[in-house]
Backbone bond lengths (Angstrom), bond angles and torsions (degrees), N, CA, C in turn:
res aa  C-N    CA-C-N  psi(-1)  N-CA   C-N-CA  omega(-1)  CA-C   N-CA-C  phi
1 X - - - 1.466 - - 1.533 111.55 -
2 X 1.382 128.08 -30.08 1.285 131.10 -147.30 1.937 79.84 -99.13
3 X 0.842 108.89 -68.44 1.741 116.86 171.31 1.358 109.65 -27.44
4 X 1.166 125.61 -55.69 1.372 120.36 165.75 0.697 154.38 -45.28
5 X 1.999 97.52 -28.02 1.649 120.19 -163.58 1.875 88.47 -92.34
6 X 1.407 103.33 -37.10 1.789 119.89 -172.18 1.264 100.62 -48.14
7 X 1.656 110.75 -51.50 1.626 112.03 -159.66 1.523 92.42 -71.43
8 X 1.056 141.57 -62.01 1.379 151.15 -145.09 1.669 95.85 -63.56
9 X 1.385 128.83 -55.46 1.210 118.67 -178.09 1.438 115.90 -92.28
10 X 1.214 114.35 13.84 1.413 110.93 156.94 1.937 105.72 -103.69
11 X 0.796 110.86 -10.71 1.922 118.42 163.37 1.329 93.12 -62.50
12 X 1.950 134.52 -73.09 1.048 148.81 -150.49 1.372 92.38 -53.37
13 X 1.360 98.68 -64.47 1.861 89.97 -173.73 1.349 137.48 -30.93
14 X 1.710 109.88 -53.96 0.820 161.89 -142.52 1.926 91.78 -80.94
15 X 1.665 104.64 -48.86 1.120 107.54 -160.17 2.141 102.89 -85.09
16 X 1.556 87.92 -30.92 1.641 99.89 166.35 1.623 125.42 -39.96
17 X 1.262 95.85 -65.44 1.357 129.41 -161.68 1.855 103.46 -69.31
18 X 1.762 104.90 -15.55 1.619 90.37 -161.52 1.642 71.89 -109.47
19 X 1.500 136.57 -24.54 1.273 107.42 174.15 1.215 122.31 -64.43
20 X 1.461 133.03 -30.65 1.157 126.56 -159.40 1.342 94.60 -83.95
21 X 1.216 127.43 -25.29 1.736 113.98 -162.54 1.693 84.58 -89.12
22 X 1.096 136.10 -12.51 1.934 120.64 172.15 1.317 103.29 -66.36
23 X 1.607 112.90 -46.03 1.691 115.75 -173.72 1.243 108.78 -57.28
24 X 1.406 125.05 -45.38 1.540 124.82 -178.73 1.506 119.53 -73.83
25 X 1.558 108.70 -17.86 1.290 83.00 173.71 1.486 113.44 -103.86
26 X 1.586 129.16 -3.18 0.946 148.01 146.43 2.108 117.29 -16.88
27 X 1.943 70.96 -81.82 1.943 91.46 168.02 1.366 122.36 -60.17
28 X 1.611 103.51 -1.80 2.241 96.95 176.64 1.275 89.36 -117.23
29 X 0.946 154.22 -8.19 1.580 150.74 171.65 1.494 116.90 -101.19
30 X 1.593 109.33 -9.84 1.469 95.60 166.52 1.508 122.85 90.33
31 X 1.617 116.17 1.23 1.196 140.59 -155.55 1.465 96.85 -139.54
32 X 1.858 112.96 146.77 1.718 104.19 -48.04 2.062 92.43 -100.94
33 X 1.121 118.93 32.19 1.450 121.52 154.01 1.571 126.24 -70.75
34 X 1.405 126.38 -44.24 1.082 109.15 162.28 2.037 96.42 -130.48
35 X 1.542 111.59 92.56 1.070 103.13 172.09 1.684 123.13 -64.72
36 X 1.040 108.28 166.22 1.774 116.78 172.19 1.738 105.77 -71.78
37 X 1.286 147.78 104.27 1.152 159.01 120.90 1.451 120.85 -7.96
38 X 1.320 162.91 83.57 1.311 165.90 -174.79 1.524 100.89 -105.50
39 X 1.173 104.88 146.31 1.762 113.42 -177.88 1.705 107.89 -168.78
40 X 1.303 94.09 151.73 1.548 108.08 -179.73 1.830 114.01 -103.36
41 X 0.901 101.92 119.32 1.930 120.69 -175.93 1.529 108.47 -108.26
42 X 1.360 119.76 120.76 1.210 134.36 160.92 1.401 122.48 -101.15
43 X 1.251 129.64 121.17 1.416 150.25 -158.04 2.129 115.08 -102.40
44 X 1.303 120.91 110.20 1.336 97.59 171.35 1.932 109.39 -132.59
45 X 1.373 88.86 123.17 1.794 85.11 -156.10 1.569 100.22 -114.80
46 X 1.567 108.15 -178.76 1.402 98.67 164.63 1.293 73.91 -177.61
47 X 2.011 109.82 172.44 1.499 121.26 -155.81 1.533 99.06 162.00
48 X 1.431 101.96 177.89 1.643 113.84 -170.48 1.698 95.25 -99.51
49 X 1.658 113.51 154.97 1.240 103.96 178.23 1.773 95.91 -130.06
50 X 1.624 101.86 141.11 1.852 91.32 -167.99 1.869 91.17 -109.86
51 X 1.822 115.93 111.18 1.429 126.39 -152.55 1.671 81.26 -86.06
52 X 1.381 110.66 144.63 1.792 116.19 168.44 2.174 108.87 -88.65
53 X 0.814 134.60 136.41 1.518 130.22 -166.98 1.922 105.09 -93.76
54 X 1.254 122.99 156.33 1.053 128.54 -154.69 1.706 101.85 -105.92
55 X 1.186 125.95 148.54 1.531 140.79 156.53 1.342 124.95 -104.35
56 X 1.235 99.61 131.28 1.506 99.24 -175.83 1.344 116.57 -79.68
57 X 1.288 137.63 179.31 1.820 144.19 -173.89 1.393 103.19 -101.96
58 X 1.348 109.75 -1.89 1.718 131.82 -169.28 1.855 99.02 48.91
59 X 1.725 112.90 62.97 1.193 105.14 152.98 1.960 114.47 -136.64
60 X 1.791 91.91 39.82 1.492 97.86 -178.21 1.474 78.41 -150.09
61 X 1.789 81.67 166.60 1.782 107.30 170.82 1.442 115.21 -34.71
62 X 1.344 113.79 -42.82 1.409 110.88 -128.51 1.568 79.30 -103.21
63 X 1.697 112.95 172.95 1.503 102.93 168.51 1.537 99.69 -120.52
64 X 1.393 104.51 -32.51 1.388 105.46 166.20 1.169 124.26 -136.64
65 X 1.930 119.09 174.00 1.811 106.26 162.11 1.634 98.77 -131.55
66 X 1.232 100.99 119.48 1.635 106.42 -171.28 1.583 93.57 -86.28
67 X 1.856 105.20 145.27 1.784 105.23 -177.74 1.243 97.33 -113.48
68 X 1.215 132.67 143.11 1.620 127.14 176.37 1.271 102.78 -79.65
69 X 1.441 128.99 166.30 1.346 150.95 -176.52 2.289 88.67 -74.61
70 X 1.550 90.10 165.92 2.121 72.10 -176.60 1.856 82.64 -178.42
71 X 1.374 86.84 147.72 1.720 101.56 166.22 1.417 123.53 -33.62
72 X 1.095 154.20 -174.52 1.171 142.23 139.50 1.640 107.72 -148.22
73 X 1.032 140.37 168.25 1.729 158.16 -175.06 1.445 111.94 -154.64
74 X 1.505 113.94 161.67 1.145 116.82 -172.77 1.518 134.40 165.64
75 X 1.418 133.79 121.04 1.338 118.34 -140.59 1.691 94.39 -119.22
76 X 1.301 116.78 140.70 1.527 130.75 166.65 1.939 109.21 -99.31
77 X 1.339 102.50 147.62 1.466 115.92 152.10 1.487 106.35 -169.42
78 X 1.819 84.10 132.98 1.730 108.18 -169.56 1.313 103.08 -143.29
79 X 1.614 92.52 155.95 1.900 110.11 171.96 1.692 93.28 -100.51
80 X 1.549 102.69 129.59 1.418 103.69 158.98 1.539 120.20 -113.78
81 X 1.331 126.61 154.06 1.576 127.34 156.76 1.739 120.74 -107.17
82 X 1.808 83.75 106.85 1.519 92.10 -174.56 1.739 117.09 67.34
83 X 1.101 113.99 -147.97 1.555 130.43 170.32 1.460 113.40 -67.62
84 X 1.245 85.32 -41.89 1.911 92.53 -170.23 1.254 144.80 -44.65
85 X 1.238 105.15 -81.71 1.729 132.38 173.59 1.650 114.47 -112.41
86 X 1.562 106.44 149.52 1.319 104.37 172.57 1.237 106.66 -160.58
87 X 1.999 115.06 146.14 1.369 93.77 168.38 1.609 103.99 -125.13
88 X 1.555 112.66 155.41 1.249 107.36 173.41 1.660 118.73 -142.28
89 X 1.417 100.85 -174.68 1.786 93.62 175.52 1.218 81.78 -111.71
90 X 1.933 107.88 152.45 1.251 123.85 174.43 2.080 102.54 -129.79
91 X 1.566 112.78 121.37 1.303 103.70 152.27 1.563 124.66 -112.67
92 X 1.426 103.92 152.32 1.531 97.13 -176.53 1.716 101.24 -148.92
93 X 1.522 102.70 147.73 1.083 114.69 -170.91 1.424 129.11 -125.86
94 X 1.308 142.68 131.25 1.697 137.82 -179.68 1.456 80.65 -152.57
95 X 1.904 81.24 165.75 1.668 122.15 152.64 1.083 140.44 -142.30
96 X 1.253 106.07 93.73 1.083 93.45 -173.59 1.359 129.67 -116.26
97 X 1.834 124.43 174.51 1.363 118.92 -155.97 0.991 130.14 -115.34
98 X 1.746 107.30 107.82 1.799 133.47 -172.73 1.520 117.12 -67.06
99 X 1.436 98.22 92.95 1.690 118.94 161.50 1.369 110.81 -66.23
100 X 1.595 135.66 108.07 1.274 136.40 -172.60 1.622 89.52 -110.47
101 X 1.468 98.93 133.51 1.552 137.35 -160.61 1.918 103.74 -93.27
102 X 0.983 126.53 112.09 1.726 98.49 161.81 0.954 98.03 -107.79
103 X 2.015 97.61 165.10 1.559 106.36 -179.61 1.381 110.15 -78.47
104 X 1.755 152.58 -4.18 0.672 158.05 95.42 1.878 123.74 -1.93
105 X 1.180 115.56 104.36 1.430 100.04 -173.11 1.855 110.92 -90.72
106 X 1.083 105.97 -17.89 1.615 119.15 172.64 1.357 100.34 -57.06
107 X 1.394 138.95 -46.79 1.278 136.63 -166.51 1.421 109.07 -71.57
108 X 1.647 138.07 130.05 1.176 152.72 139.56 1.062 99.71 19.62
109 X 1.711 153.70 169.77 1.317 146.44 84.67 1.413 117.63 -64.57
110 X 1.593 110.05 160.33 1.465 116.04 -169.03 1.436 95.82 -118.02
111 X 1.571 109.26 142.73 1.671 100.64 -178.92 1.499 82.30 -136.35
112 X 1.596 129.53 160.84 1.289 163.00 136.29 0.995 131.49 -166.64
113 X 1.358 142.32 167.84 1.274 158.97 -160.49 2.022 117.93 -96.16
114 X 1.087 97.99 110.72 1.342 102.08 173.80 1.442 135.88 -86.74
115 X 1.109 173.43 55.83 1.714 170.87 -129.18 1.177 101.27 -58.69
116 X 1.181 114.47 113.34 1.677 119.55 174.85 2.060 90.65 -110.52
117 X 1.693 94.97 121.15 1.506 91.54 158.94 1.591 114.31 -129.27
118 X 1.264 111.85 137.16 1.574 108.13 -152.71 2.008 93.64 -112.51
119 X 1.030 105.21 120.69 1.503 117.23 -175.45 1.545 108.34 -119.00
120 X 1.914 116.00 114.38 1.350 114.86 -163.72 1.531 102.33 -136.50
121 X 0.933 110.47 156.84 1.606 104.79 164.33 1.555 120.33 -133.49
122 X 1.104 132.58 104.34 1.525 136.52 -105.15 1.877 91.57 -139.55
123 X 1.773 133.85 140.57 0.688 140.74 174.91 1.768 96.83 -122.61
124 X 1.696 98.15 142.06 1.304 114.25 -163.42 1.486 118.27 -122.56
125 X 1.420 120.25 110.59 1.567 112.97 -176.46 1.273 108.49 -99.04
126 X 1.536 124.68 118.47 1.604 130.38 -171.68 1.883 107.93 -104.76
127 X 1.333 109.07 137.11 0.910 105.46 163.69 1.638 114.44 -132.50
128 X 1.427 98.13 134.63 1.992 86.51 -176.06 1.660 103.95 -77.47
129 X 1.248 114.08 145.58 1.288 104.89 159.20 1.760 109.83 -127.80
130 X 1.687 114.41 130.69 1.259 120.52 175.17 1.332 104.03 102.64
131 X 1.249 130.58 -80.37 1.306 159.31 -174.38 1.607 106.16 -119.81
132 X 1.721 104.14 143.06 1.606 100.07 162.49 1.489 136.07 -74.18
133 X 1.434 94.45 -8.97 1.061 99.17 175.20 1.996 124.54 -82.12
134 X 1.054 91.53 -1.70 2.092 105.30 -178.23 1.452 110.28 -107.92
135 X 1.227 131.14 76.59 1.853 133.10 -172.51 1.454 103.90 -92.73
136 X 1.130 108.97 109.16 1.834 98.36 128.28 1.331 151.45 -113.09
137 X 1.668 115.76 146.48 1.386 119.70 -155.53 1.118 119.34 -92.69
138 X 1.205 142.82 172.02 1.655 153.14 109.81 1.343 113.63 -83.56
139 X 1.469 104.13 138.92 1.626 109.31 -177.52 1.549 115.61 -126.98
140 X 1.037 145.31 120.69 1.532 109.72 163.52 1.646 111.53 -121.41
141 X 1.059 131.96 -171.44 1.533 125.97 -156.39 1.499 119.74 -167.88
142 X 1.205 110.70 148.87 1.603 104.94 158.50 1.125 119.14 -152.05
143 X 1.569 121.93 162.47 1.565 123.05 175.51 1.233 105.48 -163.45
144 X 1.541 99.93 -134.43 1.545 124.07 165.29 1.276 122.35 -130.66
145 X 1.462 123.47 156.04 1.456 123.61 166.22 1.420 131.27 -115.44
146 X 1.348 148.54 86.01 1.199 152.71 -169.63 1.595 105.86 -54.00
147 X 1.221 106.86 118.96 1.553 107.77 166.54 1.597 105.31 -115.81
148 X 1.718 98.65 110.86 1.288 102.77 177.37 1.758 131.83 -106.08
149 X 1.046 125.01 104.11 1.921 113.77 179.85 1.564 88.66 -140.17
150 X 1.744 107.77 152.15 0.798 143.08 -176.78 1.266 105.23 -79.77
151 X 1.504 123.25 -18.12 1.799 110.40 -162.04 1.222 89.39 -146.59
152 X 1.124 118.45 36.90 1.584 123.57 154.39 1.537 133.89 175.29
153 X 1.003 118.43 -2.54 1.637 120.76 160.01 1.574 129.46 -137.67
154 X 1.616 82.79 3.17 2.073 101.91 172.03 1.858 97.81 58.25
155 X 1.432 122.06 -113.64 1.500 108.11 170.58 1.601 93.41 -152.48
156 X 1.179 120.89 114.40 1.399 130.71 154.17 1.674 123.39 -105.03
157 X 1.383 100.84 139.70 1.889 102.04 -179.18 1.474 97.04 -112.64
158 X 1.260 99.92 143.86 1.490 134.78 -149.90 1.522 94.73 -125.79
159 X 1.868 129.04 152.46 0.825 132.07 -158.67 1.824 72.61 -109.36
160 X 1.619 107.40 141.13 1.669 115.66 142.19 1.204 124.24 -158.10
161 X 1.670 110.10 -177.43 1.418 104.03 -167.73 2.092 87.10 -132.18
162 X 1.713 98.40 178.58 1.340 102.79 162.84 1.221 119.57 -150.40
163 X 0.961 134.95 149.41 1.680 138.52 156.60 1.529 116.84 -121.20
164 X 1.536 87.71 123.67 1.434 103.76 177.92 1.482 119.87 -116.13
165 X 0.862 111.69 134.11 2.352 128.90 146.42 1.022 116.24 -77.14
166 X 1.468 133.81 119.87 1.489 123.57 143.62 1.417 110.77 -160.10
167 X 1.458 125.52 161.85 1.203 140.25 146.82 1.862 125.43 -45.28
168 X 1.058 112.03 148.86 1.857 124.55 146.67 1.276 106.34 -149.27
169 X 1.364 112.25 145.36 1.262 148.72 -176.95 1.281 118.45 -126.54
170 X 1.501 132.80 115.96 1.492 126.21 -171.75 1.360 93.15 -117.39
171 X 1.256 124.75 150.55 1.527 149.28 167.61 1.229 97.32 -114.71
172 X 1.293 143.20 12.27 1.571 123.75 151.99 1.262 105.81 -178.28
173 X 1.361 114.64 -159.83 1.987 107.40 -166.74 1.077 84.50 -69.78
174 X 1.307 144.07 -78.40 1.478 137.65 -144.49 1.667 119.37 -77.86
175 X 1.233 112.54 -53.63 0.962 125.01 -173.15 1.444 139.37 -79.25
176 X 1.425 148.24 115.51 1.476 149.36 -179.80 1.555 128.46 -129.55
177 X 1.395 114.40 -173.60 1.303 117.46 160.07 1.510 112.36 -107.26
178 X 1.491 132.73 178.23 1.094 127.84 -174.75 1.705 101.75 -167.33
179 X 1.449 118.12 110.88 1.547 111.40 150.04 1.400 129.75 -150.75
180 X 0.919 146.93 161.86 1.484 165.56 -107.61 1.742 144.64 153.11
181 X 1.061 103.11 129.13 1.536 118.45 -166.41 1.508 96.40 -81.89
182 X 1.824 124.84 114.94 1.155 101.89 155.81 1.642 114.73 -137.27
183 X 0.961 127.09 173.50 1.624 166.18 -153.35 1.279 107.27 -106.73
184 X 1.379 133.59 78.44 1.571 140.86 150.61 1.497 130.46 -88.52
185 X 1.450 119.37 87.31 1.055 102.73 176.85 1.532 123.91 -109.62
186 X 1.291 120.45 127.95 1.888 102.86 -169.49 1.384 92.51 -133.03
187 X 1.957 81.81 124.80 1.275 121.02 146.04 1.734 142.96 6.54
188 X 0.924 126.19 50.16 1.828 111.60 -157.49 1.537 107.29 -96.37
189 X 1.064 137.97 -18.86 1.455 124.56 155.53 1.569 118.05 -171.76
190 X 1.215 133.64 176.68 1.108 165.60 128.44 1.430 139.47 -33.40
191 X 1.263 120.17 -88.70 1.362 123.57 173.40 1.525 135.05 -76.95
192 X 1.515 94.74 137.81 1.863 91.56 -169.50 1.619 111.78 -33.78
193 X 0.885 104.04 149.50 1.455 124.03 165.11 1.730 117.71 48.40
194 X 1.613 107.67 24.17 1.375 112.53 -143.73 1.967 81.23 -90.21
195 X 1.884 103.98 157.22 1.271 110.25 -144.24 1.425 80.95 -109.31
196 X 1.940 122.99 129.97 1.166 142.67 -175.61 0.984 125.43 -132.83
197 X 1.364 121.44 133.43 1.542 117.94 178.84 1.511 133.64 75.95
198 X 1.567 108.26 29.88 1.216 118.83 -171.04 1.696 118.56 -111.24
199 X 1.389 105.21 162.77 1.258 126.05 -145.22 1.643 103.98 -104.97
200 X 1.317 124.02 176.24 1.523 119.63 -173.56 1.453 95.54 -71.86
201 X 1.978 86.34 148.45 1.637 74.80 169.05 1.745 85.78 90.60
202 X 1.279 133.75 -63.74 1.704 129.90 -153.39 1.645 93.42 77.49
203 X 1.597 134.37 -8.23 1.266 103.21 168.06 1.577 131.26 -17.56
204 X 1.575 121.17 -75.70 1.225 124.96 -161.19 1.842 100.38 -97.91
205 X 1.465 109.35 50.37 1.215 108.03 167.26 1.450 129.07 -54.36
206 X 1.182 141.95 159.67 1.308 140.65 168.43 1.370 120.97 -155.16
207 X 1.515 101.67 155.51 1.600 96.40 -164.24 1.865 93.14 -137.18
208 X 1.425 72.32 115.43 2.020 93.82 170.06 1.161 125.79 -62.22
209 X 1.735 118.46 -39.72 1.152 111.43 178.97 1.485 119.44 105.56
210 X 1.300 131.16 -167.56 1.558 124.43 164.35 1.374 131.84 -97.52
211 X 1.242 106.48 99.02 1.739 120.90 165.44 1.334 84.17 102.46
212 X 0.972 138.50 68.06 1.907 135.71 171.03 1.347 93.05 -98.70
213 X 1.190 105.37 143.60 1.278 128.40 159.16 1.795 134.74 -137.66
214 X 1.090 101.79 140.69 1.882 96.70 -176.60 1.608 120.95 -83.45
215 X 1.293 79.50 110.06 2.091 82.09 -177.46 1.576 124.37 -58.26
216 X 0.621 133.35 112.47 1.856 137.59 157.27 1.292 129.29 -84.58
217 X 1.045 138.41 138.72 1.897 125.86 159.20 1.529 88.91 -157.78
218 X 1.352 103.44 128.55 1.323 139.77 173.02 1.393 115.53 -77.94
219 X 0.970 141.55 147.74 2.057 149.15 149.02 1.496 97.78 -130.35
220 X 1.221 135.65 112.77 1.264 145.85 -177.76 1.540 105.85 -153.67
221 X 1.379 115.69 166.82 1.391 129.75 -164.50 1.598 107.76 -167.65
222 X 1.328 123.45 165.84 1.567 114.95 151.61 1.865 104.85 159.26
223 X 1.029 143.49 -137.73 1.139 147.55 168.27 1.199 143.15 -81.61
224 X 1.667 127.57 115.68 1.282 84.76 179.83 1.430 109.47 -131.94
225 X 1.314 134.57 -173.14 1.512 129.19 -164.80 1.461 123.23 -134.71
226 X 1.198 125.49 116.64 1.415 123.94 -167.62 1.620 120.24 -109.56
227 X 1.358 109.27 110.39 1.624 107.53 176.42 1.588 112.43 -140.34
């Protein structure tokens, strides 16, 4: 009798001890009590963009091309996991309008409008704070940037990167707000005095200089969509 009672609660144990270690390894692998969640989010924003202005190497006409500050728009789509991480493609778009400077002040200035389209593919660290439903991110990114005008840079793609800040806020499964401060800067050349951004003719040639780059920073906001 006593043997019986031994075997039986050493079975019980036995049977304890192997459930709980399934639950635990269940709950560290993510399987299937609290599985991993993945979802696709579409983004549609728009905002002011503040453009940085260019210096010349002083081996062209011009000494500078000032960019005006200008609207900007711009559409996201990303895979996320859970709250956490996400990656997505981001496009964004302005124009704004290049006053070319000569070092000569007798000479004309030249003004028109350029198409900046900024193409990134951007990894996203989320953290909820309070509720899961209130995140904010860090982003950073890279791509290219097309600078397009007809009467002065035809269309060249430019190497860039971005870093972004921002909030999302959802008011329901699918649906939120979304905005963020970001950091575009692209790339335009390399070599001393090397000649950029010029027009037929090389009339409105210009020269960037070494390691120039075109400043961007974004303030944008707008909708975004979760399914």
């Amino acid at each position: 009798m006593l043997r019986r009672r031994l075997l039986s609660a050493v079975g019980l144990l036995a049977v304890t001890v192997s459930g709980r270690t399934v639950e635990a390894q269940e709950a560290a692998s993510g399987a299937p009590g609290r599985p991993v969640v993945y979802h696709f989010e579409a983004s549609i924003m728009g905002g002011y963009r503040l453009m940085g202005d260019l210096t010349s190497a002083g081996e062209a006409p011009f000494e500078s091309v000032d960019l005006s500050n200008t609207p900007t728009w711009g559409v996201t789509l990303g895979l996320g996991e859970g709250p956490g991480l996400a990656v997505e493609v981001q496009y964004s778009y302005a124009r704004p309008e290049a006053t070319w400077i000569p070092w000569d002040s007798s000479r004309p200035r030249r003004q028109f409008e350029i198409g900046v389209h900024d193409f990134q593919l951007a990894g996203l660290v989320q953290v909820p704070i309070k509720e899961p439903d209130f995140l904010v991110y860090a982003g950073l990114g890279a791509g290219a940037t097309i600078l397009d005008s007809s009467e002065a840079v035809g269309e060249t793609a430019k190497f860039s990167f971005s870093v972004s800040l921002g909030v999302k806020r959802y008011f329901s499964r699918h649906v939120g707000l979304r905005f963020e401060v970001r950091w575009i800067p692209v790339y335009l050349w390399t070599s001393p005095g090397a000649m950029d951004m010029c027009g037929v003719g090389d009339v409105l040639c210009f020269s960037t200089g070494d390691y120039r780059y075109m400043q961007q920073l974004d303030f944008r906001g707008g909708a975004t969509f979760r399914f």
